[in-house]
N, CA and C atoms as a LAMMPS dump frame, in Angstrom:
ITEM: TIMESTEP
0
ITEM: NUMBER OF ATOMS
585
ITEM: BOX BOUNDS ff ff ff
-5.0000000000000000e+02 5.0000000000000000e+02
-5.0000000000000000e+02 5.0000000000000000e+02
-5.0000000000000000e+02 5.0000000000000000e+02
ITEM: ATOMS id mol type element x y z
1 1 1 N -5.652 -13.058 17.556
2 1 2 C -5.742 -13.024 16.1
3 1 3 C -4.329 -13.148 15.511
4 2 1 N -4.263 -14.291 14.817
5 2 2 C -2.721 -14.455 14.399
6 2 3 C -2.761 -13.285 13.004
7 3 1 N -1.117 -12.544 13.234
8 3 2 C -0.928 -11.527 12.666
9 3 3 C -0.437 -11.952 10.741
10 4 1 N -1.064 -10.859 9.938
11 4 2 C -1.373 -11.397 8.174
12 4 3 C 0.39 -11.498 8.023
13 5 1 N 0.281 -12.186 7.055
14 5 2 C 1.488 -12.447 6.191
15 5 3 C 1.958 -11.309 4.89
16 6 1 N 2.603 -10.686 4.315
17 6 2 C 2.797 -9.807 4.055
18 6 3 C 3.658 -10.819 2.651
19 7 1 N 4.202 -11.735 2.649
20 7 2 C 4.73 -12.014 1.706
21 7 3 C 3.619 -12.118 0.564
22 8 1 N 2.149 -12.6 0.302
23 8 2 C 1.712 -12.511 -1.393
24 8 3 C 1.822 -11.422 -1.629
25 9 1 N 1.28 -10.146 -1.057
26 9 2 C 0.622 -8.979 -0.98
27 9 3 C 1.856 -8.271 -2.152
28 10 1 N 3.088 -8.889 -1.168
29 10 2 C 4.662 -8.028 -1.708
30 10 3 C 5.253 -8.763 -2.99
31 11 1 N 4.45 -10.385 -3.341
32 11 2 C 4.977 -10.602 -4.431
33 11 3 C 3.8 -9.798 -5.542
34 12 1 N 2.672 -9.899 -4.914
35 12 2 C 1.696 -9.878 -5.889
36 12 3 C 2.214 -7.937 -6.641
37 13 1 N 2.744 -7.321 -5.745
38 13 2 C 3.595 -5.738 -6.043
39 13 3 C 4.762 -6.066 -7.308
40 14 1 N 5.557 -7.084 -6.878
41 14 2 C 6.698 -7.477 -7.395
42 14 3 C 6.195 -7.893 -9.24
43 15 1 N 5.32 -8.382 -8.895
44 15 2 C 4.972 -8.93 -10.713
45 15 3 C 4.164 -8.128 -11.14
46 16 1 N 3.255 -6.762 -10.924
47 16 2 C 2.921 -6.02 -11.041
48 16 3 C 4.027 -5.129 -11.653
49 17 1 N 5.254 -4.418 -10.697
50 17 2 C 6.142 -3.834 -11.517
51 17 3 C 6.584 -4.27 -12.262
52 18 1 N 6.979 -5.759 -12.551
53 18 2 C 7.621 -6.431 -13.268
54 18 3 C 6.89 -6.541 -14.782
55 19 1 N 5.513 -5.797 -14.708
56 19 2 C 4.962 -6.087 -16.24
57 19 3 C 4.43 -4.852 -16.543
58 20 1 N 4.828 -4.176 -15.878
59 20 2 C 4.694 -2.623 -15.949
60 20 3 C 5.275 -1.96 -17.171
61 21 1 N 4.382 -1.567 -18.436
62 21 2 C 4.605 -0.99 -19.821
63 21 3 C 5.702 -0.001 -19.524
64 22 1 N 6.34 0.956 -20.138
65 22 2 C 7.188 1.686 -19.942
66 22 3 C 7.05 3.176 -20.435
67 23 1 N 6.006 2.24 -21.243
68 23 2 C 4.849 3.875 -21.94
69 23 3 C 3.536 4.264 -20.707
70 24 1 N 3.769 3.401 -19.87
71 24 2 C 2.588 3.712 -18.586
72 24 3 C 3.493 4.976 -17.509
73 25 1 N 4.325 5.258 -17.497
74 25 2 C 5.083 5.63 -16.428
75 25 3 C 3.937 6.977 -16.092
76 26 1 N 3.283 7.873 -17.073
77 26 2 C 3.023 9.113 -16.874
78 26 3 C 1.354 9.062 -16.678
79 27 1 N 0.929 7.629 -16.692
80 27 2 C -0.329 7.588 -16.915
81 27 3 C -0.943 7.841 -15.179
82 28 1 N -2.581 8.715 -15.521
83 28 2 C -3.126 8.688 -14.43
84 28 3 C -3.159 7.47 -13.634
85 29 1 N -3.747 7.755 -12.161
86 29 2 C -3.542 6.196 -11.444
87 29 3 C -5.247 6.796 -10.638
88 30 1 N -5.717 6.249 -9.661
89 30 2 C -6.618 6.401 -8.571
90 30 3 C -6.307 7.123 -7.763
91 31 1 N -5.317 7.558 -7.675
92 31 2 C -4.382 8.458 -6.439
93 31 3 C -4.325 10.2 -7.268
94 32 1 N -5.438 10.861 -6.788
95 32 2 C -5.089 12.369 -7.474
96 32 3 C -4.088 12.942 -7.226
97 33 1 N -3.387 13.267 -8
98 33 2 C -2.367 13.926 -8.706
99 33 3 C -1.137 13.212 -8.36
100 34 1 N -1.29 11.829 -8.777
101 34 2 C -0.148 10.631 -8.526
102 34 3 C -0.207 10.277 -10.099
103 35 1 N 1.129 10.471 -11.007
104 35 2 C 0.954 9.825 -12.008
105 35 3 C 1.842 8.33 -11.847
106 36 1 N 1.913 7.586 -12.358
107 36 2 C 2.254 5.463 -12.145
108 36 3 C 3.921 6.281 -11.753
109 37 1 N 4.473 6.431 -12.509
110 37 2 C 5.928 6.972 -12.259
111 37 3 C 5.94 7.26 -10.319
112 38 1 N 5.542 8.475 -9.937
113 38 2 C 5.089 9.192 -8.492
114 38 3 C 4.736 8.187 -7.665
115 39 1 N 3.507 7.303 -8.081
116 39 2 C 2.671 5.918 -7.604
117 39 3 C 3.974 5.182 -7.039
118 40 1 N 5.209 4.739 -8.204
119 40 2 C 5.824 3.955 -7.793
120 40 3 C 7.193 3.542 -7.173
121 41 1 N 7.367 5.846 -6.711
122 41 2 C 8.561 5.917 -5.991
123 41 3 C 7.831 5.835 -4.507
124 42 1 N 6.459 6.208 -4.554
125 42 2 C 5.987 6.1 -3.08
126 42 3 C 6.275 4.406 -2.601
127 43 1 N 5.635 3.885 -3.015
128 43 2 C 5.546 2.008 -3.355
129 43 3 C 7.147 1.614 -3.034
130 44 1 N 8.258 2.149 -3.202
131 44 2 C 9.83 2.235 -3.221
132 44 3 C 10.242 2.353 -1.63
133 45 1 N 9.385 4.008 -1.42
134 45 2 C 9.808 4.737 -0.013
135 45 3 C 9.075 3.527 0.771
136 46 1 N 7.896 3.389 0.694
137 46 2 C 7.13 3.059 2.092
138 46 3 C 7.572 1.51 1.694
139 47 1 N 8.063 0.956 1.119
140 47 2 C 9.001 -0.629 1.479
141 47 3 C 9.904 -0.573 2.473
142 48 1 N 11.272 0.678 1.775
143 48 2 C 12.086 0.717 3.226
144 48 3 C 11.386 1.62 4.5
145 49 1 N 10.438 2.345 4.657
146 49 2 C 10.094 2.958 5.563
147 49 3 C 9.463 1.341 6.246
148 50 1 N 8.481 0.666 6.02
149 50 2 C 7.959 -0.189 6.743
150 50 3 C 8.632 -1.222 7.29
151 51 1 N 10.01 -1.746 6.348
152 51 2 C 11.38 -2.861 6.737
153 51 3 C 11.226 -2.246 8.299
154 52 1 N 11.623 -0.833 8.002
155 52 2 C 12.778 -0.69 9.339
156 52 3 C 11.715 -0.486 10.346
157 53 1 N 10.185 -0.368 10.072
158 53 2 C 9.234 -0.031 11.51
159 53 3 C 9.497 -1.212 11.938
160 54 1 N 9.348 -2.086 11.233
161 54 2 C 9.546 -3.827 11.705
162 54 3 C 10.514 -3.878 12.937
163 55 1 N 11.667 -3.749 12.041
164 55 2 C 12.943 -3.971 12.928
165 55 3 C 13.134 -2.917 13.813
166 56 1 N 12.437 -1.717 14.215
167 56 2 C 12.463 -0.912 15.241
168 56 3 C 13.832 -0.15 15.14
169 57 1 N 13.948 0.411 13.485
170 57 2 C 15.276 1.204 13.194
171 57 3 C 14.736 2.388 12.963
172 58 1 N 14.222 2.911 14.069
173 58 2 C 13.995 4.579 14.357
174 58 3 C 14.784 5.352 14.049
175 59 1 N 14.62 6.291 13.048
176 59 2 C 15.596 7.176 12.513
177 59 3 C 14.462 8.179 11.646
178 60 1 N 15.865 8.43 10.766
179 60 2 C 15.177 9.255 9.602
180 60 3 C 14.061 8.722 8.67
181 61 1 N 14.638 7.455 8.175
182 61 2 C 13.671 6.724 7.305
183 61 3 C 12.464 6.517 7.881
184 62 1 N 12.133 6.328 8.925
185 62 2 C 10.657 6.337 9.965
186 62 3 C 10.168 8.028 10.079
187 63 1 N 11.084 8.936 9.6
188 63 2 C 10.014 10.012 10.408
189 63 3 C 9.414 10.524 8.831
190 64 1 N 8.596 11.648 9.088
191 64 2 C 7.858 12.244 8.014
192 64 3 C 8.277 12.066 6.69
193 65 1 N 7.554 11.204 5.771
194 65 2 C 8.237 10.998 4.523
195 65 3 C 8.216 12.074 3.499
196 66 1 N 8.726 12.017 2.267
197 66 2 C 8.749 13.052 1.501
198 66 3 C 7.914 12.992 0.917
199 67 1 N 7.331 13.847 -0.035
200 67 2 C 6.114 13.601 -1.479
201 67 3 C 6.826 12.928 -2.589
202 68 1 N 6.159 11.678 -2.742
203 68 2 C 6.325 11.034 -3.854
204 68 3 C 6.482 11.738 -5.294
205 69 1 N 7.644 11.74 -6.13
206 69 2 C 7.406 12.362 -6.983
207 69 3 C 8.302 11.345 -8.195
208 70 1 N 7.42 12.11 -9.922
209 70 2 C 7.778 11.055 -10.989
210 70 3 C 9.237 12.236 -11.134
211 71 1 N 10.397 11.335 -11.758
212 71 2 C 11.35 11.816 -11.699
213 71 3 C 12.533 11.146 -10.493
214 72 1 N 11.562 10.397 -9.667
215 72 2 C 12.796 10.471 -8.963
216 72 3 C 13.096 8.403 -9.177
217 73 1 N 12.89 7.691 -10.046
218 73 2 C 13.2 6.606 -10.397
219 73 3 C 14.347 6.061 -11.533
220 74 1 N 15.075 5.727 -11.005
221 74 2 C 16.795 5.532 -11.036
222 74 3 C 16.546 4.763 -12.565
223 75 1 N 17.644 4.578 -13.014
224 75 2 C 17.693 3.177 -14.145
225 75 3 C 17.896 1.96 -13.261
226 76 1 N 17.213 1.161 -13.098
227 76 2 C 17.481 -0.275 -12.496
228 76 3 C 16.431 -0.398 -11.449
229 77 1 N 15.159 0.532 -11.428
230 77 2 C 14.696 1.102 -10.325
231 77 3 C 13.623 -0.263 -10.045
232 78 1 N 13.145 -1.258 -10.941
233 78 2 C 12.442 -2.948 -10.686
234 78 3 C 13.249 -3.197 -9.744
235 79 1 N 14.474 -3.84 -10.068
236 79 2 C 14.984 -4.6 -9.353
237 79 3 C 15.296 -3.855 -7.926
238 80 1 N 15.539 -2.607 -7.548
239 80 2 C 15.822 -2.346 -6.503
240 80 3 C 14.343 -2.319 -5.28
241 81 1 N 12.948 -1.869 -6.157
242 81 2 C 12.137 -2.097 -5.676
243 81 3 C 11.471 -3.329 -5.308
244 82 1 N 11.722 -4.215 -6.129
245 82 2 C 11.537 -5.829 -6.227
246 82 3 C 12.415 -6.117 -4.69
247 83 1 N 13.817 -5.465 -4.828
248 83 2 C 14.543 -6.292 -3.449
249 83 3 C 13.737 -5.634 -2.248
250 84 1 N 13.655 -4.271 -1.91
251 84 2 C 13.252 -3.835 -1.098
252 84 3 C 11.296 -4.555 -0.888
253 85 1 N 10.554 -4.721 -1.943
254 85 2 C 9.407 -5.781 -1.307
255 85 3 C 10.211 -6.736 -0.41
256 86 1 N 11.027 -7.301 -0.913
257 86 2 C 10.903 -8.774 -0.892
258 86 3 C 12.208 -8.674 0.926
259 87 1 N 12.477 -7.291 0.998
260 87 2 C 13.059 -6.908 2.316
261 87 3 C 11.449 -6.823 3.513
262 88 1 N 10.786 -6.079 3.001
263 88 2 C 9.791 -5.886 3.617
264 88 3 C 9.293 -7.129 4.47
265 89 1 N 8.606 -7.76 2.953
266 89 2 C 8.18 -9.051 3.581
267 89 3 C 8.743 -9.925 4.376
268 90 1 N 9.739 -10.149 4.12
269 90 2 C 10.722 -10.817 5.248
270 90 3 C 11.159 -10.361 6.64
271 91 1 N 10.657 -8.782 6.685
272 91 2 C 10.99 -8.53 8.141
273 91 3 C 10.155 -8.223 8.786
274 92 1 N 8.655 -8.499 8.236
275 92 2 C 7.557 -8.75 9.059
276 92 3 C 6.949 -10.341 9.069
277 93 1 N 8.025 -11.231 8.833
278 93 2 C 8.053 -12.353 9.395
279 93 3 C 8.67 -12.831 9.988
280 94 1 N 9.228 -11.566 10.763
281 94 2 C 9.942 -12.187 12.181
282 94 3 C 8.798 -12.211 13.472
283 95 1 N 8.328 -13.018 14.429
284 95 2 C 7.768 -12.621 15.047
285 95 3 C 7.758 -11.771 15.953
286 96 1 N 8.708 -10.901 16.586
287 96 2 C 8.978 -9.608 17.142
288 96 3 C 8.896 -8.693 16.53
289 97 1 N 8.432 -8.612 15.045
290 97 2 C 8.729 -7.766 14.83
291 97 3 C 7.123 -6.66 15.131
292 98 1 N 6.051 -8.291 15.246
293 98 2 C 4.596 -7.141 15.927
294 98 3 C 4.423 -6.763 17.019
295 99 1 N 5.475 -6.896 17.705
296 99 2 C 5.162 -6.978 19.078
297 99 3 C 6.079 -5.418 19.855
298 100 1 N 5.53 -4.685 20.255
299 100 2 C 5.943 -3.373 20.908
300 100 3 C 5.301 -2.579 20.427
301 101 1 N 6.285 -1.518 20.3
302 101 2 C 6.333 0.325 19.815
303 101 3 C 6.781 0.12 18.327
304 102 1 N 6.396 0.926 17.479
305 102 2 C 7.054 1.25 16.615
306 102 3 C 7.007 2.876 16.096
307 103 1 N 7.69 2.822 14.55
308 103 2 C 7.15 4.441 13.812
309 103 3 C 7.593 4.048 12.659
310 104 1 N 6.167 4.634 12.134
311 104 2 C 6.2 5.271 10.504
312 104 3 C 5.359 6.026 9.779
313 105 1 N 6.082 7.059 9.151
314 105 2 C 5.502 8.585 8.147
315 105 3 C 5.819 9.338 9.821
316 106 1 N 6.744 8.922 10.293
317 106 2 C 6.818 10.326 12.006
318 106 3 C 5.841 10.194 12.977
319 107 1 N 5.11 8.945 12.788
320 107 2 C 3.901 8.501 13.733
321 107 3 C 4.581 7.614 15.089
322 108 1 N 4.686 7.602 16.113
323 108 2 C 4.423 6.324 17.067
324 108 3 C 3.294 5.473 16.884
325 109 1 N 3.383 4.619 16.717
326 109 2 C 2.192 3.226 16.496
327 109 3 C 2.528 2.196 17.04
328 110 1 N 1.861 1.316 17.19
329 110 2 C 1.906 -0.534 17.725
330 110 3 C 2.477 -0.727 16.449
331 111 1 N 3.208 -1.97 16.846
332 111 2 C 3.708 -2.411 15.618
333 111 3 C 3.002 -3.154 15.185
334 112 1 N 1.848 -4.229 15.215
335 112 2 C 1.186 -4.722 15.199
336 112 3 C -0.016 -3.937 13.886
337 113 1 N 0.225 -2.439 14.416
338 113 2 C -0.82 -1.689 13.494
339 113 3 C 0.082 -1.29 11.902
340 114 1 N 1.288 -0.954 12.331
341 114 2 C 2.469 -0.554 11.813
342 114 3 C 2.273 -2.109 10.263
343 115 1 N 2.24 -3.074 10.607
344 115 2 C 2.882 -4.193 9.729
345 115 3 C 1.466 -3.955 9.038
346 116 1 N 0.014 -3.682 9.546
347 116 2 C -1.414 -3.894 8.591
348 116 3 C -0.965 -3.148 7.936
349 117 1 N -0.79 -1.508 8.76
350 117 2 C -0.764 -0.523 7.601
351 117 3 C 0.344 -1.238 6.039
352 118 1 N 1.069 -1.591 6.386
353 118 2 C 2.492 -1.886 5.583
354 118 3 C 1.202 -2.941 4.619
355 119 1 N 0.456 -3.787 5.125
356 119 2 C -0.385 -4.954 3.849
357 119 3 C -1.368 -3.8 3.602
358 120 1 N -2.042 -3.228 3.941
359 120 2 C -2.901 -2.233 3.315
360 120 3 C -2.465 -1.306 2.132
361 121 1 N -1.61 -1.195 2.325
362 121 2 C -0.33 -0.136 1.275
363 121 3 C -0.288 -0.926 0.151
364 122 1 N 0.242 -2.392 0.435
365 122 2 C 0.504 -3.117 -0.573
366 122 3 C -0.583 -3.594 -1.561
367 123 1 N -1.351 -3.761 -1.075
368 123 2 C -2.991 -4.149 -1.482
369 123 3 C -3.171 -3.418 -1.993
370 124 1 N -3.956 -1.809 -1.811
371 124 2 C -4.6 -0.626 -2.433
372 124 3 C -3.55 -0.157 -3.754
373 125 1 N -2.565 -0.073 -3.367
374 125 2 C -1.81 0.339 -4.053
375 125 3 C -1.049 -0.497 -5.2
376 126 1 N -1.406 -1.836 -4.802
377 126 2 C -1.441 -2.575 -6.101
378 126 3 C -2.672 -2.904 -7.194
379 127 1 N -3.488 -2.619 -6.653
380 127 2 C -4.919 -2.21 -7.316
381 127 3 C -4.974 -0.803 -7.871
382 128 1 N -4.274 -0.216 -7.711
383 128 2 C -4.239 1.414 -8.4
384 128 3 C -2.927 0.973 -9.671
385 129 1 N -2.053 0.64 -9.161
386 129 2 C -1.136 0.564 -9.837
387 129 3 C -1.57 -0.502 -11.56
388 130 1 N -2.248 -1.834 -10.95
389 130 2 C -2.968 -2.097 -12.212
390 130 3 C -4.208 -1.762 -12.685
391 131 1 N -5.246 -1.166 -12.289
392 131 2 C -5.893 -0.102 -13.026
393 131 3 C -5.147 0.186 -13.717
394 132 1 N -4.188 1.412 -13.051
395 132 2 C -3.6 2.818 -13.865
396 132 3 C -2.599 2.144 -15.365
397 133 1 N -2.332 0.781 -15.299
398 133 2 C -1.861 -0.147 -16.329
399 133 3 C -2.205 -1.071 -17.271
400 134 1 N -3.584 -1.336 -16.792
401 134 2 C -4.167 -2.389 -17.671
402 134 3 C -4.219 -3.587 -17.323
403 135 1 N -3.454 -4.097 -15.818
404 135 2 C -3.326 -5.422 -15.295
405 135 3 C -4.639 -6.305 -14.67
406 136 1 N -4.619 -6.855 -14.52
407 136 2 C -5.45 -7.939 -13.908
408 136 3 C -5.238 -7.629 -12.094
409 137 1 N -5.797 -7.71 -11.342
410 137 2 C -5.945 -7.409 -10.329
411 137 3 C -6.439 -8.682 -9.312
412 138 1 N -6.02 -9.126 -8.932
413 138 2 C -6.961 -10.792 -7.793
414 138 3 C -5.602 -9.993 -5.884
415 139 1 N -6.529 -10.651 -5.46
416 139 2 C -6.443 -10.962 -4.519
417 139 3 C -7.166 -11.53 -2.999
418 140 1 N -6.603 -12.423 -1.817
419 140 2 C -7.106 -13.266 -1.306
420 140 3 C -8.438 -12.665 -0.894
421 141 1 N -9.364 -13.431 0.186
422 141 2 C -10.37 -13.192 0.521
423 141 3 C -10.011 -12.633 1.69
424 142 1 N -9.181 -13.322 2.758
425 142 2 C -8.338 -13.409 3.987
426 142 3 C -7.968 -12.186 3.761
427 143 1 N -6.984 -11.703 3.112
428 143 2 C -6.119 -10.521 2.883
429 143 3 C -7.006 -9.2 2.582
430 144 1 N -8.5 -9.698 1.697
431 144 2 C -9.224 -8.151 1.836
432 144 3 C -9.509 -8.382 3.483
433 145 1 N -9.947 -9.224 3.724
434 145 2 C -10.601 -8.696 5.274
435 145 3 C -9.634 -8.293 6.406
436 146 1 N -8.656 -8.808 5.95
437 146 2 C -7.697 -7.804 6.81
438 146 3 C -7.621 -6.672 6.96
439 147 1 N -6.984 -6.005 5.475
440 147 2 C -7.099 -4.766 5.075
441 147 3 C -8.523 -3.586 5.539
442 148 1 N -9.776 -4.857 5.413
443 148 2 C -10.719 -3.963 5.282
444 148 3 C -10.804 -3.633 6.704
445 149 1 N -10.841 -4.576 7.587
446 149 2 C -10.684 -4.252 9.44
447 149 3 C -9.489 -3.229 9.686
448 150 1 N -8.635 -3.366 8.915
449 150 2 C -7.719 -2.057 9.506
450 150 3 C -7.919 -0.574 9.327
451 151 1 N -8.75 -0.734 7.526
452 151 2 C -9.315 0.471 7.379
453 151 3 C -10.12 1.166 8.15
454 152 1 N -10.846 0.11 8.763
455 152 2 C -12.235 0.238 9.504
456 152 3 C -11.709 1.058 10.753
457 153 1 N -10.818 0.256 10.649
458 153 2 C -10.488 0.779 12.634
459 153 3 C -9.303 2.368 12.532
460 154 1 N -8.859 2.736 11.447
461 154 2 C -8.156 4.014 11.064
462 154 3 C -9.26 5.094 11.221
463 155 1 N -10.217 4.266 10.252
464 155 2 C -11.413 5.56 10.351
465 155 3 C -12.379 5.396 11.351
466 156 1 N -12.744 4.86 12.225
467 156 2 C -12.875 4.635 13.487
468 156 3 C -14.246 5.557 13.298
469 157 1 N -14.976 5.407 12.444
470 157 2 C -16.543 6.007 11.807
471 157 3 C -16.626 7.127 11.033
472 158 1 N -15.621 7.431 10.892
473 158 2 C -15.457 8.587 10.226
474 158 3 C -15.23 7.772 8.334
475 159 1 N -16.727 8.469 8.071
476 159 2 C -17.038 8.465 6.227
477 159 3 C -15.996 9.156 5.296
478 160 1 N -15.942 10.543 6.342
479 160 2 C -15.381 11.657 4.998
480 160 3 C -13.771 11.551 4.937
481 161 1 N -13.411 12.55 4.136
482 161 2 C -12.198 12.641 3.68
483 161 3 C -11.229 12.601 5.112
484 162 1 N -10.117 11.969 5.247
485 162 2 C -9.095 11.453 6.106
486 162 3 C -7.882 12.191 5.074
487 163 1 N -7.47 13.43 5.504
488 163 2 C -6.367 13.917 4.376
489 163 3 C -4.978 13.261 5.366
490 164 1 N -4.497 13.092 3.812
491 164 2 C -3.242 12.135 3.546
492 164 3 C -3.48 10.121 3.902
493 165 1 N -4.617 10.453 4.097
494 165 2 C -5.065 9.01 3.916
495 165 3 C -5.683 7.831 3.157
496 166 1 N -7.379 9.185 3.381
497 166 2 C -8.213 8.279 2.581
498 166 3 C -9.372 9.206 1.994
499 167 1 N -9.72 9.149 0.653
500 167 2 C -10.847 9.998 0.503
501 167 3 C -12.603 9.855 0.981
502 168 1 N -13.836 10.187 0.864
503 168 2 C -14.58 10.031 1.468
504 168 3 C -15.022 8.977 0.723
505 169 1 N -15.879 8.175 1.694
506 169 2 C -15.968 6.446 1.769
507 169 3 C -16.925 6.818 0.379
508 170 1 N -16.782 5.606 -0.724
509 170 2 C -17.043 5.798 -1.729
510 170 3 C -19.061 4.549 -1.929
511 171 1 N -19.988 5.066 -2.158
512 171 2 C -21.282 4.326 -1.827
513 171 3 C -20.593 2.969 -2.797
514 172 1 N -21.539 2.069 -2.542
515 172 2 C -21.433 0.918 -3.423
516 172 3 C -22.502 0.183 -3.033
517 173 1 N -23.033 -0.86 -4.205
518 173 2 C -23.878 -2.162 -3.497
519 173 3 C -23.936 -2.888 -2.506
520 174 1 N -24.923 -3.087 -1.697
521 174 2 C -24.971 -4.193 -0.285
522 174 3 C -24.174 -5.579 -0.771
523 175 1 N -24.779 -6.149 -2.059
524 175 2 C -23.787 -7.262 -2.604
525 175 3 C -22.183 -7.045 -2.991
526 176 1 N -21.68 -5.843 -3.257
527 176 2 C -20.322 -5.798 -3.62
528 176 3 C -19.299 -6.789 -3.341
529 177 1 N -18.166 -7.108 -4.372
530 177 2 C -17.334 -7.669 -4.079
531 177 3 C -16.54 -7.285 -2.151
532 178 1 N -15.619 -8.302 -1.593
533 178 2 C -14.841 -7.807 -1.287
534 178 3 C -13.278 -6.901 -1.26
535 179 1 N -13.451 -7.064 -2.646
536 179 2 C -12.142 -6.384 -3.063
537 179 3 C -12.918 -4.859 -3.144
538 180 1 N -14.454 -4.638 -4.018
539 180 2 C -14.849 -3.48 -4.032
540 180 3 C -14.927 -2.64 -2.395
541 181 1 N -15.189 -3.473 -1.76
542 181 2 C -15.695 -2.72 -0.026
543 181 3 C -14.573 -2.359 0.196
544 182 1 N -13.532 -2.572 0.121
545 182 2 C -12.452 -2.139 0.808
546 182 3 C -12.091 -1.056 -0.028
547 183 1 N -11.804 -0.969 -1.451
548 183 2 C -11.684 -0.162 -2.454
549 183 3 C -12.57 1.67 -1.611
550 184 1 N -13.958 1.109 -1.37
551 184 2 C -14.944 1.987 -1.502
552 184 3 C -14.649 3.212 0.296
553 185 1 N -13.69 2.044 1.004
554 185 2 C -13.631 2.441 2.662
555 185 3 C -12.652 3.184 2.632
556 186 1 N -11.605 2.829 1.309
557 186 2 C -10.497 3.6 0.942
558 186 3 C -10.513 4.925 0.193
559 187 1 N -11.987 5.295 -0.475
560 187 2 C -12.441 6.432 -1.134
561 187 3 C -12.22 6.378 -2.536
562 188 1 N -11.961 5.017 -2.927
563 188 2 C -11.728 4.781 -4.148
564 188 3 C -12.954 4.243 -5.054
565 189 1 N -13.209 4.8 -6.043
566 189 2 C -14.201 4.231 -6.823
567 189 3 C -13.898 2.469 -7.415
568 190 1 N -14.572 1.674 -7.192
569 190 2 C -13.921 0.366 -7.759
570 190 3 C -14.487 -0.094 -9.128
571 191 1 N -15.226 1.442 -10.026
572 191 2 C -15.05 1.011 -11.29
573 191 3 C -14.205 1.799 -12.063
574 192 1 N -13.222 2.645 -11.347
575 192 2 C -12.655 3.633 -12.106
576 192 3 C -11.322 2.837 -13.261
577 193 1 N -11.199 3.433 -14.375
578 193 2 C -10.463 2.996 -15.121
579 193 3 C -9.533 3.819 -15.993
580 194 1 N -8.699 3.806 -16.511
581 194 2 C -7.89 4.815 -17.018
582 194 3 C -7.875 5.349 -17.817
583 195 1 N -8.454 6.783 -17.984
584 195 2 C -8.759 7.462 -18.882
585 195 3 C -7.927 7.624 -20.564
């Protein structure tokens, strides 16, 4: 199975922050007790946390991350997050970079699993992020079914709550979109909207 590409996923993040209101920073998101601000220092961390699983720069930045919190986003904080996507994506298009051992959040993993998790992140979390904003939301067909097989195989049958992961698998229609199924495997409601 040739391994997903990570570059739309990280632009489709990139123009997302990039139209990001400034009166949204405090607004709820899909993520309980994540307000867009919190949402988008995590979105910051797990760019350079996932660069370096790539490149197999085991350290600090790979082990247990911190709690995302609003407050901690700099003045200039687009563009630094914009570079760090656009680091990401590029260093999971090296082809070594799926291939071995890796770590990230203090985990040992395949790297192979390491780079989905890294498009799964980008995906879900760009779908929360425009909810929680008002944006328009698309993405590929290819890219949900990625996501949705990786989910699949995290929760490995397990419905209910996955803490620090995923909440319990959310029901939906036999017809549902594919953007909704994956939404729903993730514990996310896929009509929720911002209060």
């Amino acid at each position: 199975m040739p391994n997903p590409d990570l570059q739309s996923a990280a632009d489709r993040m990139s123009r997302l922050l990039a139209a990001l209101p400034d009166d949204a920073m405090g607004a709820p998101t899909p993520c309980p007790g994540l307000p867009v601000e919190a949402l988008i220092d995590h979105v910051g961390g797990f760019a350079k946390v996932f660069a370096a699983s790539a490149r197999k720069q085991i350290g600090d930045l790979t082990g247990p991350p911190p709690d995302p919190r609003a407050g901690n986003l700099e003045p200039g904080w687009r563009d630094r997050i914009t570079g760090d996507l656009a680091t990401l994506a590029n260093a999971w298009n090296a082809a070594d970079a799926w291939n071995g051992m890796t770590q990230a959040g203090g985990q040992d993993l395949p790297a192979a699993m390491a780079g989905r998790i890294a498009l799964d992140e980008l995906v879900i979390h760009g779908w929360d992020i425009a909810q929680a904003t008002g944006q328009p939301y698309d993405c590929d067909t290819g890219t949900l079914h990625e996501v949705e097989s990786t989910v699949q195989q995290v929760r490995d049958g397990n419905e209910g709550e996955i803490p620090g992961l995923f909440g319990p698998v959310i029901p939906i229609p036999g017809d549902a979109s594919s953007l909704d199924k994956v939404l729903s495997l993730t514990g996310r409601d896929p009509a929720w909207s911002r209060p």
